[in-house]
N, C-alpha and C positions, 0 to 999 in steps of 0.2 A: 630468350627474347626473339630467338629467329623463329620460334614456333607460334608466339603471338603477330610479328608480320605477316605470317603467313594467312596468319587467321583476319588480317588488314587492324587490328588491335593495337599497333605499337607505336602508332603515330598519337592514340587518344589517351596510352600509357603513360607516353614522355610528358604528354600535353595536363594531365591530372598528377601525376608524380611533382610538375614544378609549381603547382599549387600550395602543394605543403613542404618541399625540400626544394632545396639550391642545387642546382645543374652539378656543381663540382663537390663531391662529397668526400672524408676520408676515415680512414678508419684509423684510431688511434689509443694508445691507454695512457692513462691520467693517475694522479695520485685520487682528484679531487676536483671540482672545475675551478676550485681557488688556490688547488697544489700544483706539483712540477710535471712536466711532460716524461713520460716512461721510455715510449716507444711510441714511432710512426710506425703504422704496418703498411700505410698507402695512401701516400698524400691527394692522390685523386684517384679512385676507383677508376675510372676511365680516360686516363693518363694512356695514351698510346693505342688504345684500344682501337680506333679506326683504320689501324693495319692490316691486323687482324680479323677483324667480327665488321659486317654488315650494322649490324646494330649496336647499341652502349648499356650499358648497366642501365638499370631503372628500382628509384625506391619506391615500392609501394604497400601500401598496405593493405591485410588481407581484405578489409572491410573496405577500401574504395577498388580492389580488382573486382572481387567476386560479382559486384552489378553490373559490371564488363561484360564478365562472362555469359552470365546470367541473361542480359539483351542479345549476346552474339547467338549464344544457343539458341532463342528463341528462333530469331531471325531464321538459323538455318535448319529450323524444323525440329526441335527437342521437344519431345513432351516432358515436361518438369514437372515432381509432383511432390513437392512439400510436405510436413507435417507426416510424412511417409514413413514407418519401420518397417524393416527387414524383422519379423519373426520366426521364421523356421525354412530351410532349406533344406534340398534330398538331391540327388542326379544318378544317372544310370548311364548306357555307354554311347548315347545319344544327344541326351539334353540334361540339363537345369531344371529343377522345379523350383523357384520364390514362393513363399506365403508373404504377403505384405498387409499391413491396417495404416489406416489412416485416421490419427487421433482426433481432426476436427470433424469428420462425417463418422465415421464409428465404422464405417465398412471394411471388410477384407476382401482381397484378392489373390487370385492365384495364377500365380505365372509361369509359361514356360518357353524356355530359350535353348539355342544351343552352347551357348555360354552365358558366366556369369564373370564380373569384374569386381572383384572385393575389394572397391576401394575404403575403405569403413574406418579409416583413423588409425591414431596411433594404440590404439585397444581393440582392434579389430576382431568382432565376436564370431565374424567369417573363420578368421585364422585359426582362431582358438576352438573354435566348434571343429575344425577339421584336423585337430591336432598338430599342425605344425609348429616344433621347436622351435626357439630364435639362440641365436649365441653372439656373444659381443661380451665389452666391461658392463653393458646392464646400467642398473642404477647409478647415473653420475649425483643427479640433486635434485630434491624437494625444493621447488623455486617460486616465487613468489614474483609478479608484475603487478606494478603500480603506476597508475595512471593521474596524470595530477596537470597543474596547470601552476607556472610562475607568474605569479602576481603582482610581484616586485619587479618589476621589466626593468628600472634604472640600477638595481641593486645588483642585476644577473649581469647584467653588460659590462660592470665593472670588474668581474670573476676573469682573470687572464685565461681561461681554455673556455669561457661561454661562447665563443665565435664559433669555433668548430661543428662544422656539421658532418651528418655522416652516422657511425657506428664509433663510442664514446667508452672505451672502456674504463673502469676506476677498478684499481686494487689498491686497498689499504688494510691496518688493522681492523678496521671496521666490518665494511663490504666487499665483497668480489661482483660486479656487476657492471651492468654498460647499459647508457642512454641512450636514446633516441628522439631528439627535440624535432618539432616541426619551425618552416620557418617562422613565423608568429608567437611560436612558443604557446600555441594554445591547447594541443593537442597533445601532447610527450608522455613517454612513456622510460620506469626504469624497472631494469630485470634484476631481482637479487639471486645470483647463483647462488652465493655460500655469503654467512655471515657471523661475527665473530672469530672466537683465536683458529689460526691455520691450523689444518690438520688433524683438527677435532671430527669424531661425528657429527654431533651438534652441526657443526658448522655449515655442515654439506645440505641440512633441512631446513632452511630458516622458516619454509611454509610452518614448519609444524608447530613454531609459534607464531601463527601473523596473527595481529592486530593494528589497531589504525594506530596506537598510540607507537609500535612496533618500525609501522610503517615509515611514520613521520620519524623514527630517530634514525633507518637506513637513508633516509632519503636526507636527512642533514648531513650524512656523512658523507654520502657519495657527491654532496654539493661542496659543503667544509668550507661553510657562513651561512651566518644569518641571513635568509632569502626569505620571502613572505610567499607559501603555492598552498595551492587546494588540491585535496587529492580525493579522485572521480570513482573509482573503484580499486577491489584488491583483486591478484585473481590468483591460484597456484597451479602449480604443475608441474609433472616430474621430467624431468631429461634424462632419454634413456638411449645408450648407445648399444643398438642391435641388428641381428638381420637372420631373417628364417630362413630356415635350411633347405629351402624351396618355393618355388614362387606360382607351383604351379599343384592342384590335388585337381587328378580328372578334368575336368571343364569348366574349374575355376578357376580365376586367376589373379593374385593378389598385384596391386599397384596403390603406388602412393606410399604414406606410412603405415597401410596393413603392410608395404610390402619393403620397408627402411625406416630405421627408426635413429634419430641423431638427435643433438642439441644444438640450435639454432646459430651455436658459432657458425658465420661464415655463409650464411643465407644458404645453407645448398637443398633443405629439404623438400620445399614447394618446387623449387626447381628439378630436384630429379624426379618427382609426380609427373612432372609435365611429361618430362623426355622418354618414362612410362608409356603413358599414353601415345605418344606421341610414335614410338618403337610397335606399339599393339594395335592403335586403329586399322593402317592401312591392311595389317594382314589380318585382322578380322574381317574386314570387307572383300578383300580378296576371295576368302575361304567360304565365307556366306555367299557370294556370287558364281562361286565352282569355280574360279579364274586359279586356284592355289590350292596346293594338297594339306589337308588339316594340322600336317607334321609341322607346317612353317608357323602356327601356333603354340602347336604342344611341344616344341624342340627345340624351335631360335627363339622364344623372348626371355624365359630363363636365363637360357646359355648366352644371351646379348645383356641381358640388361643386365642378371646380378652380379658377377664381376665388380661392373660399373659402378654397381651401389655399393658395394663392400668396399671400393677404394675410395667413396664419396662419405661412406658414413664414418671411416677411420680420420679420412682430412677433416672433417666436423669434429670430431672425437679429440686429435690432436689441436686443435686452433681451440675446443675449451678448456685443453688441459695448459696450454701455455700462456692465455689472455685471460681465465679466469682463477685457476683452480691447478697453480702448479704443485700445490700437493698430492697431488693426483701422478703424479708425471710416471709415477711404476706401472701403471695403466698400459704406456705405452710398450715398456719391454714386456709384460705378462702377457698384451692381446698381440703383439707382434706388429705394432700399427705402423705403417709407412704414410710418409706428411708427402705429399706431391709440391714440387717449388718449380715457380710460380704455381698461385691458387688458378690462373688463366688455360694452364697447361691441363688440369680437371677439365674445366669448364667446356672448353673450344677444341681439345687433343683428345680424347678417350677413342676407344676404338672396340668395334664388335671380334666375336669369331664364333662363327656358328656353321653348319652345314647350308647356308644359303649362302653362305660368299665363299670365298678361295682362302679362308683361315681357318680351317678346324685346327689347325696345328696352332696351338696358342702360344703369343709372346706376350711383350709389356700392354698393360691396358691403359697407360698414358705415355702420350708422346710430347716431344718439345713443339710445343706451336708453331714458333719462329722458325722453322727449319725440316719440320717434317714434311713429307711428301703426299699427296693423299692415294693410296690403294684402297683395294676391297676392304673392308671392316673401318675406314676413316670416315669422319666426317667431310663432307666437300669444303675444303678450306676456303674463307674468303679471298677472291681477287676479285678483281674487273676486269670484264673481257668485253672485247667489239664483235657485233655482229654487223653484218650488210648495211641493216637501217639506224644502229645506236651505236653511240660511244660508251665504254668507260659504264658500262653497268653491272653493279655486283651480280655475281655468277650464283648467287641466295633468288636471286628475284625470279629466276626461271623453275625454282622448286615448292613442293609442297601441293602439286595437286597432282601427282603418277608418276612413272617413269620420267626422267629423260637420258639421251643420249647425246650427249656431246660430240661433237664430227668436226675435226681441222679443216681447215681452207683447201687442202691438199687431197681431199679423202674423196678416193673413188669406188670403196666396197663398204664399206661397213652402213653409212645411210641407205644408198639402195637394197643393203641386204637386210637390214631393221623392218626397211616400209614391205619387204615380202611377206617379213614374217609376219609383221600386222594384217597385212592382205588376206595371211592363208592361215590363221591362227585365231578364229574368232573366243576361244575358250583361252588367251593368257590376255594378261593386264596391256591395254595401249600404253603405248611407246613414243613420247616428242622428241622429234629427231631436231637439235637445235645446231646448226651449223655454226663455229665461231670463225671471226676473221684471225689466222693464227699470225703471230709474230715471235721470231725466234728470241730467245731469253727474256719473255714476257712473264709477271708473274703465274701467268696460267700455265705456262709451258714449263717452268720450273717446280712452279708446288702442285702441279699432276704428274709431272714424270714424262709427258705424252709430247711426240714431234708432232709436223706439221698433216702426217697422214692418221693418226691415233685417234682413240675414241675413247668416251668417259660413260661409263652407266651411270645413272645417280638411280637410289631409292626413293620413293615418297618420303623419307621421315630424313632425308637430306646424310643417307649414309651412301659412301660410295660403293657400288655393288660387283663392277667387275672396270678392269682398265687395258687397254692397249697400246703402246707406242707405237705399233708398224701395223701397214694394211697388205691384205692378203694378194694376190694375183688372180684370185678369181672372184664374180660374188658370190657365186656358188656354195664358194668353202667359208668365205666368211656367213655367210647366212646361217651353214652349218654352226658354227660355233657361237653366232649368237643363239641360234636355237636353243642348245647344251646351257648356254649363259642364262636365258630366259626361265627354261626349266628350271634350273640352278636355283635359281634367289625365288622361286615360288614352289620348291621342293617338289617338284612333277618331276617323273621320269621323262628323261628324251627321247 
């Protein structure tokens, strides 16, 4: 979500998400919405969360985000071009060649770039044209989503678990699956993971029998009463836990589900798309404007993001095998899957190590939220710090369009020696040198590490890139080492 503020998006997020859902949502599993309560996994998804995160969870769906986006691009200059396929691709040690048609004018094109972003789905014919393996558990289930409407609205309200909103899971003999009602109840949707006796084949495909008459008896089950709905469409699809063995062939670059592939336990898929993107723009612009050596391309988003994604796809992985489908659960010892607790500590704690920051030496790729520190390879943890003119403003709000440089109250080299090197450096990325007012055991001062004389680099994509506690005795020598630093995280020599 801190990457849709950025883009000024999150405010018309929360503002369209409580249209159709309730502000406090939870995630929970049910027998049945007329059987007994299984398990709470989270009685409010954003229970605490303003400690933490700048922003709050947000439910949305993909069909009212995408026209978000779809307006924001525009705005900021995309050319969008619909109805567009990808048919054949070639590269050399240069560029990208596209062939593309467009089915409603009949014309072809041919394009050439010095990269290409294979964002292309979870069947991504990028990937697969370029030969890269994937490896994971693979095929969890042939699934089925059914879209329907309660038409009986006095009959639902009398169901002891119809109040709950949120993420609704049902295990019974019957189904393995989980709701999602709107609040109106006009719009809902339910997911059949598995259906029938446990532990069957069978069980794990129910697509590969859908029909409506099919549909209508999971969907009595998962309710378990007589309820009067109409149901809108069927849809199927496979849930597949994997991740290729590479995210990078020459000057393509896979993101998204060409580049993770999970089952939708746990919302984390469209979210690590973002954080993709989000890790790859600014150093594509970097490197297209000469400002970065092409390595900080072809070397750190790999080495940054997939890590990231293979402990993202395995938490997916496990949160379907224990909420929908614990027959499954050998899955976990076979693919070796480690479940991250809290789901928050994924989300807000992961952490890079690439040759652009001070981690090539790798450790843990999640950390505890509540208590970690931020360095090089962290995200910049939420607090609120003072400046001159503001109180009390999230330390998120100064990020997200280039550098900055955080400077204590107390700092007498490292700002002036930043603004040199912007002076005498026209070919690296500008640098906002933000001055905070320091206070000693302030949460800034504790979850950076950094006294009253330190300084904090931050990334464009809101990762912390280098940190200091003490200021040097000359600028001189601190200019030096921010030099080395500057170089550093844009892979130029010094």
């Amino acid at each position: 979500m801190q990457v849709f503020k950025e883009l000024g998006l999150y405010d018309t997020m929360q503002k369209e998400s409580l249209r159709y859902y309730d502000k406090h949502t939870c995630i929970i599993t049910i027998e049945s919405l007329a059987g007994k309560v299984i398990h709470k996994w989270l009685d409010d998804v954003n229970e605490g969360i303003e400690k933490i995160s700048a922003t709050r969870r947000v439910f949305l769906t993909q069909q009212a985000l995408e026209p978000l986006l779809r307006a924001k691009a525009l705005e900021l200059g995309a050319d969008l071009w619909f109805s567009t396929e990808l048919t054949d691709f070639s590269q050399d040690s240069d560029h990208v060649t596209a062939f593309v048609y467009n089915s409603q004018t009949g014309t072809r094109r041919k394009i050439r770039a010095k990269y290409m972003i294979a964002a292309d789905g979870f069947n991504s014919g990028v990937r697969n044209k370029l030969g890269i393996p994937t490896r994971g558990p693979g095929l969890l289930s042939r699934a089925l989503t059914i879209y329907f409407q309660i038409t009986d609205k006095d009959a639902l309200a009398k169901l002891p678990n119809a109040h709950y909103s949120g993420v609704i899971y049902v295990v019974n003999e019957a189904v393995r699956c989980f709701f999602r009602f709107d609040r109106d109840k006009k719009e809902s949707f339910l997911v059949i993971n598995a259906a029938g006796e446990q532990g069957t084949e069978e069980s794990r495909f129910p697509a590969d029998t859908m029909n409506t008459e099919k549909a209508k008896e999971y969907l009595r089950a998962a309710i378990g009463a007589d309820v009067d709905f109409e149901i809108f469409q069927l849809s199927t699809w496979e849930a597949i836990a994997d991740l290729p063995d590479r995210f990078r062939e020459g000057r393509i670059l896979l993101a998204g589900d060409a580049a993770h592939r999970m089952p939708p336990s746990g919302g984390y898929g469209g979210n690590t798309g973002v954080q993709d993107a989000h890790n790859l723009a600014w150093k594509l612009v970097y490197v297209l404007q000469g400002r970065a050596d092409e390595s900080l391309v072809s070397e750190t988003y790999e080495a940054e993001r997939r890590p990231v994604a293979k402990q993202t796809v395995e938490q997916a992985t496990a949160h379907y095998v224990h909420r929908t489908a614990p027959e499954l659960h050998y899955l976990i010892q076979q693919h070796d899957i480690h479940e991250v607790e809290p789901d928050v500590d994924l989300e807000l704690a992961y952490r890079y190590y690439s040759k652009a920051l001070d981690t090539e030496e790798k450790g843990p790729i999640v950390e505890h939220i509540y208590d970690a520190v931020a360095t090089s390879g962290s995200i910049a943890h939420h607090v609120s710090v003072d400046t001159r003119d503001t109180k009390s403003v999230p330390i998120s709000d100064f990020l997200g369009e280039g550098f900055v440089l955080f400077v204590g109250s107390n700092d007498v080299c490292w700002k002036p020696a930043m603004e040199r090197i912007i002076a005498d450096s026209a070919d690296l990325p500008q640098v906002h040198v933000q001055p905070l007012v320091y206070e000693l055991d302030s949460s800034y001062a504790v979850r950076y590490g950094v006294g009253p004389v330190g300084a904090v680099l931050v990334r464009p994509d809101g990762i912390v890139a280098w940190s200091s506690n003490t200021c040097l005795d000359d600028v001189s020598k601190a200019q030096k080492v921010l030099g080395q630093v500057m170089s550093r995280v844009v892979c130029r020599r010094s």
